[in-house]
C-alpha positions as CSV (number, residue, x, y, z in Angstrom):
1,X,-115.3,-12.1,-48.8
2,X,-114.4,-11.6,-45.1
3,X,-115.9,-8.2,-43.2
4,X,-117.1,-6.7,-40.3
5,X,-119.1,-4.5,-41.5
6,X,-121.4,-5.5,-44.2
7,X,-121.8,-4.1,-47.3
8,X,-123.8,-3.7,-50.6
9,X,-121.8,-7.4,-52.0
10,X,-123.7,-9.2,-49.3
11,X,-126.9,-8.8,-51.0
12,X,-125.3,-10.9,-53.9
13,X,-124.2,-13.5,-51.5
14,X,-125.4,-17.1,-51.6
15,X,-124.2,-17.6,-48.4
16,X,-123.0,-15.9,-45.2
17,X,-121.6,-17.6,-42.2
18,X,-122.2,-16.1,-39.1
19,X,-119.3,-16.6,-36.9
20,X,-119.1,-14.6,-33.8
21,X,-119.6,-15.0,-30.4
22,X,-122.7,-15.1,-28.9
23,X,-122.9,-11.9,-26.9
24,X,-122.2,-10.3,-30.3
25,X,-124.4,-12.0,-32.4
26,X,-127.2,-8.7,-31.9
27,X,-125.1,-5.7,-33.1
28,X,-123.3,-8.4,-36.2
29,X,-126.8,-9.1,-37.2
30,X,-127.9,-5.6,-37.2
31,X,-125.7,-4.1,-39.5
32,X,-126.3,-7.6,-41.6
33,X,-130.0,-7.7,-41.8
34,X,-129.9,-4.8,-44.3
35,X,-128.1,-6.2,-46.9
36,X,-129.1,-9.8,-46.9
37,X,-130.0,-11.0,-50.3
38,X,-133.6,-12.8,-50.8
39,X,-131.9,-16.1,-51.9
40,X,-129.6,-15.8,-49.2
41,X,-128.9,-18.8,-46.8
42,X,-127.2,-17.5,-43.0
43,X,-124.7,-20.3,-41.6
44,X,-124.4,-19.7,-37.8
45,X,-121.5,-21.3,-36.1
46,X,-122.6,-19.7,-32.6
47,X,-122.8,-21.7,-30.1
48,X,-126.7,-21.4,-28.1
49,X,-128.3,-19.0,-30.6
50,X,-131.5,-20.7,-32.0
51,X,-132.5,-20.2,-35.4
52,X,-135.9,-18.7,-34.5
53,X,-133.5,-16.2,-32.4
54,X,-131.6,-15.3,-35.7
55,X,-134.7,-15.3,-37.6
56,X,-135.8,-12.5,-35.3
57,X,-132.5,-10.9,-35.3
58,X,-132.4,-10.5,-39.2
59,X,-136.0,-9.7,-39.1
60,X,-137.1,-12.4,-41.6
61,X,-139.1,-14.9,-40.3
62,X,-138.8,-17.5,-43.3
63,X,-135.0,-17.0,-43.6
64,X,-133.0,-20.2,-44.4
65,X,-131.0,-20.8,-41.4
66,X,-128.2,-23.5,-40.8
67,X,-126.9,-23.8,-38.1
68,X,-123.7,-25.8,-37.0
69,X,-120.9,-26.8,-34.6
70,X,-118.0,-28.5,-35.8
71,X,-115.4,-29.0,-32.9
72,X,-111.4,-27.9,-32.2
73,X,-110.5,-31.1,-34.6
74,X,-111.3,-28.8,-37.6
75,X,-108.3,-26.9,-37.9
76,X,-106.5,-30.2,-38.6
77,X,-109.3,-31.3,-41.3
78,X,-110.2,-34.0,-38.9
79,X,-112.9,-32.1,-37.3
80,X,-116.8,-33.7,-36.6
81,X,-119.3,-31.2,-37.4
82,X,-123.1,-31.3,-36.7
83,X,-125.5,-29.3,-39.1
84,X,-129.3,-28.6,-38.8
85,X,-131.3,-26.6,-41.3
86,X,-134.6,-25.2,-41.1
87,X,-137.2,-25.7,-43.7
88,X,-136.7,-22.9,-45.8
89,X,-133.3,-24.5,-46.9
90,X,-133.3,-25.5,-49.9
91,X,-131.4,-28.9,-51.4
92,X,-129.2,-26.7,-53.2
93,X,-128.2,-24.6,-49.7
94,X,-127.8,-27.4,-48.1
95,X,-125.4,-29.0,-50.4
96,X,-123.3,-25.9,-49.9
97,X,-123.2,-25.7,-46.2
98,X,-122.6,-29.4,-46.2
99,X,-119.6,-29.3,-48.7
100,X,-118.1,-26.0,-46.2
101,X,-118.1,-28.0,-43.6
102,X,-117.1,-31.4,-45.0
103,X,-113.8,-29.1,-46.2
104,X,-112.7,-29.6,-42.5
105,X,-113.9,-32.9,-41.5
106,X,-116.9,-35.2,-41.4
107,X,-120.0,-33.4,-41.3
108,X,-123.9,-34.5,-40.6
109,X,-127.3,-33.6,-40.5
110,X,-129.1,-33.9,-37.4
111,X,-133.4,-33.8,-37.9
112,X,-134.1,-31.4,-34.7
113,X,-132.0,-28.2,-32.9
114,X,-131.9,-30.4,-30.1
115,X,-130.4,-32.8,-31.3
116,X,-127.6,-30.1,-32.4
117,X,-127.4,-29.2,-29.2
118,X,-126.5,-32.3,-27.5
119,X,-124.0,-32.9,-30.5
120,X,-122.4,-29.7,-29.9
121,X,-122.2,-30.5,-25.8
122,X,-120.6,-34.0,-26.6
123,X,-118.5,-33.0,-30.0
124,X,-117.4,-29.7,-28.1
125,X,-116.3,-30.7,-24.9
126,X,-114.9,-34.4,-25.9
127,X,-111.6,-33.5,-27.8
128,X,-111.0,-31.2,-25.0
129,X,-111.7,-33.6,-22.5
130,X,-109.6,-35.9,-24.3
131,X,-106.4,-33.5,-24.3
132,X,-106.9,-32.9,-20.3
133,X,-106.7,-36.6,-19.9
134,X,-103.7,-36.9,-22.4
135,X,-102.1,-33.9,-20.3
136,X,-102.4,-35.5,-17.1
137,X,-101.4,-39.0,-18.1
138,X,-98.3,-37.0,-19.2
139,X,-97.8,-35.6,-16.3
């Protein structure tokens, strides 16, 4: 199910990806925290909001959190994502956030948030940095 405003189903959900942009992710997670499900895992695919931030936002301090990045490449399935889950993830969660984002390209666990945020600097900005060069050699 796709929404913007959440609803009784998303108590029922295993999993809800988060996918807006940062300066929205307060009033999305308001309406959201609600209805979240106690077996629920939130996927975040916003760029700079830590999962103790979400945590707060949702108001559940031992909500599974994954958060990810995958990179332009995914809309052609060749995309490289990096994921990093917090310890209330379960094997089973994980599993499904990893076979999400292996739908679109390769996708791996990093050990800290930091780490996912260097990826998401290096992943995020290389394609594009790639295209400018491919553009100017063009040109």
């Amino acid at each position: 199910m796709v929404t913007a405003q959440p609803a009784e189903p998303f108590a029922q959900a295993d999993l809800i990806i988060l996918a807006v942009k940062p300066q929205f992710m307060a009033d999305a997670t308001a309406s959201l925290a609600p209805h979240l499900g106690p077996d629920c895992v939130v996927m975040s695919v916003a760029a700079g909001i830590s999962t103790p931030s979400l945590k707060t936002l949702l108001s559940r301090p031992s909500l599974p959190v994954v958060r990810c990045m995958p990179n332009t490449p995914a809309l052609l399935q060749a995309g490289a994502s990096a994921l990093y889950a917090t310890e209330y993830v379960s094997a089973t969660q994980r599993e499904l956030a990893q076979a999400i984002l292996s739908a679109v390209g390769i996708a791996v666990w990093v050990d800290s948030e930091d780490q996912l945020d260097a990826v998401t600097a290096v992943s995020g900005s290389g394609p594009a940095y790639f295209f400018l060069f491919m553009e100017a050699m063009q040109a």
